[in-house]
N, C-alpha and C positions, 0 to 999 in steps of 0.2 A: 686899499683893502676892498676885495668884493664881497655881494653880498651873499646870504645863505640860501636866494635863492639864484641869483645868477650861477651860482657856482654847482647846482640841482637840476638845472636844464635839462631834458631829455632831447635829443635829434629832433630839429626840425621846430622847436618851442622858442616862444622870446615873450618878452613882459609887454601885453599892450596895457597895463596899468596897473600903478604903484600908490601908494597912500602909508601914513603912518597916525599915530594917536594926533587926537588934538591938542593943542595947547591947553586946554583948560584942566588936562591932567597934573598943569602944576599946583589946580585950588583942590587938591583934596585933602584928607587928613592924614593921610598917612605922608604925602607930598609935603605940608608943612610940617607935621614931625622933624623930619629929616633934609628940611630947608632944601628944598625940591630936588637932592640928592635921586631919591626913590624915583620921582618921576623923569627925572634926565633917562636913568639907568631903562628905565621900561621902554621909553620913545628910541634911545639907544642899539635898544637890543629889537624890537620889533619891526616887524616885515610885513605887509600886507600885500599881497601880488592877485593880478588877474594875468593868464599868460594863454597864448593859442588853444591850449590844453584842458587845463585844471588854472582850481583859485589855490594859491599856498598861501598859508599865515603861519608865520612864525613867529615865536617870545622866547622870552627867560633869558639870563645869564650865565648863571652855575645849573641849572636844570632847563634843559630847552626842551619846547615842547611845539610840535609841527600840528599844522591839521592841513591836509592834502584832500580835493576831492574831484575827481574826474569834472568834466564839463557837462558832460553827457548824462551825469548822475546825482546832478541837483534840478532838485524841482524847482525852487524858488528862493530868492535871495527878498528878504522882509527887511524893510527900515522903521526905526521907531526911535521919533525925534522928540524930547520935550519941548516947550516953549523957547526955552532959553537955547535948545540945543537947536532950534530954527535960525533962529535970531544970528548962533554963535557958529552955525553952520556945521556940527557936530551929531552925532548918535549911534545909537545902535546898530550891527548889522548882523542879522540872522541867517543861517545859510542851511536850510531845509534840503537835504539828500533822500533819493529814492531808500523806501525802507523807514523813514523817520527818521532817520538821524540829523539831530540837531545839535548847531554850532551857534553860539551867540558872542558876539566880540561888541566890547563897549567905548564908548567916546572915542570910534573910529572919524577922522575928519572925512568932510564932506562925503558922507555915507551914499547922496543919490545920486552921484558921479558913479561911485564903485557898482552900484544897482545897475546903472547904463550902459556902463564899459561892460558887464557881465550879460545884459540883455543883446549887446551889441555882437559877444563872441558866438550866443549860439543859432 
């Protein structure tokens, strides 16, 4: 099965880097609720891409939800690691677009890879 963003390609585009949540999404509380059910289903269903182009991030299962944004039309990709999320190699990643437009995606792995690969495309 491919995935929602291979299969989204425009002419001429290909994924130079790929990431998905961290592991440590199985210690949350909604995660042990539902005996890491919840967190499987999230790491399952999410996409985090940087491609020639645009960065796409996709989620959800029964409601999918895309965020698409040119290359050329973000200003700045922010990281914001806690201690532990140093340590555990995990964090935030902010994705600042011309205009303001802000996107924040949480306990992305290795967040200052995906910073690099994104400084590397433009």
């Amino acid at each position: 099965m491919s995935s929602y963003i291979e299969n989204n390609l425009i002419t001429d585009e290909s994924i130079t880097y790929q990431t998905n949540y961290h592991w440590v999404v199985y210690f949350s509380w909604s995660s042990l609720i539902t005996l890491g059910i919840y967190a499987w289903i999230k790491k399952w269903t999410s996409e985090f891409a940087i491609t020639t182009r645009r960065i796409v991030i996709k989620h959800g299962l029964v409601q999918r939800n895309t965020f698409e944004m040119n290359l050329s039309k973000i200003e700045t990709v922010n990281v914001t690691q806690s201690v532990l999320g140093r340590m555990l190699n995990y964090g935030t990643v902010e994705i600042v677009g011309t205009g303001g437009t802000r996107e924040a995606f949480n306990d992305i792995s290795d967040p200052l890879e995906f910073r690099k690969k994104f400084q590397e495309q433009c």
